[in-house]
C-alpha positions in Angstrom: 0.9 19.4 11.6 1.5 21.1 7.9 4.5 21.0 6.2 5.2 24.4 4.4 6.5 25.5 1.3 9.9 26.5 2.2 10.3 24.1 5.0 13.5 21.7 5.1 11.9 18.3 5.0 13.8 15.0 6.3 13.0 11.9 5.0 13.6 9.0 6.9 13.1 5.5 6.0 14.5 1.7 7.3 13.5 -1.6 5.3 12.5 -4.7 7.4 12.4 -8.2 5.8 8.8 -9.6 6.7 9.5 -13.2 4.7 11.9 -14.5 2.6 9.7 -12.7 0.1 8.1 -9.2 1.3 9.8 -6.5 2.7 8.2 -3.4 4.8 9.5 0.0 4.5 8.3 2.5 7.0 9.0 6.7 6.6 8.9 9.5 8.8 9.0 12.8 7.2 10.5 15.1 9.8 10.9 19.0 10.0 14.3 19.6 10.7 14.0 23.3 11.8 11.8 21.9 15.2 12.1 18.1 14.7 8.5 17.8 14.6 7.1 14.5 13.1 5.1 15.1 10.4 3.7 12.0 9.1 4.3 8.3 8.9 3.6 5.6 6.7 4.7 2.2 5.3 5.0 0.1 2.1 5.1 -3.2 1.4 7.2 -4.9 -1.6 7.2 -8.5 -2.7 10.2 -9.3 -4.9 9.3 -11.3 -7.9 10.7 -13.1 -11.2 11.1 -12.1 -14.4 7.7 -14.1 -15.3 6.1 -12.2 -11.9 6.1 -14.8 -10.2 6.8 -14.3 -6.2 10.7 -15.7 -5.6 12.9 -15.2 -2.8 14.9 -12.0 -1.8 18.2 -12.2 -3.2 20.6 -13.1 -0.4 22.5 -9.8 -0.5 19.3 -7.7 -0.2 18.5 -9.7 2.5 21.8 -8.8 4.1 21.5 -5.3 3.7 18.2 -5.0 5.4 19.1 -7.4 8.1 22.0 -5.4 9.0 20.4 -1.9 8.6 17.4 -3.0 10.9 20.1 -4.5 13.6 21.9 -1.2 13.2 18.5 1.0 13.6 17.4 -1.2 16.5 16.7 1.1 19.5 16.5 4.2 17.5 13.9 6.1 17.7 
């Protein structure tokens, strides 16, 4: 389904820690004017140190996403 130009687009997005390293973000863009689902998708980010080196999420960031996806859960 197309998006068109002067359609109101809502972007939504949750972050889910896949190891103490990698996080996923998934999206759904969404029409608001019919709630139609337009498309999906998904990144993946690997935190890293200053030398790029792969290193552990830091433990607030961690929070956050833990407690965003356990406040998602059951969403659709």
């Amino acid at each position: 389904m197309p998006a068109r130009y002067d359609d109101e687009l809502e972007i939504r997005t949750k972050g889910t820690v896949v190891t103490h390293v990698r996080v996923e973000f998934t999206y759904e863009i969404v029409r608001v004017t019919d709630g139609a689902s337009l498309v999906t998708g998904h990144t993946v980010h690997a935190a890293l140190d200053r030398d790029g080196r792969p290193c552990r999420l830091p433990p607030h960031v961690r929070a956050l996403l833990e407690e965003t996806s356990t406040e998602t859960a059951g969403r659709p």
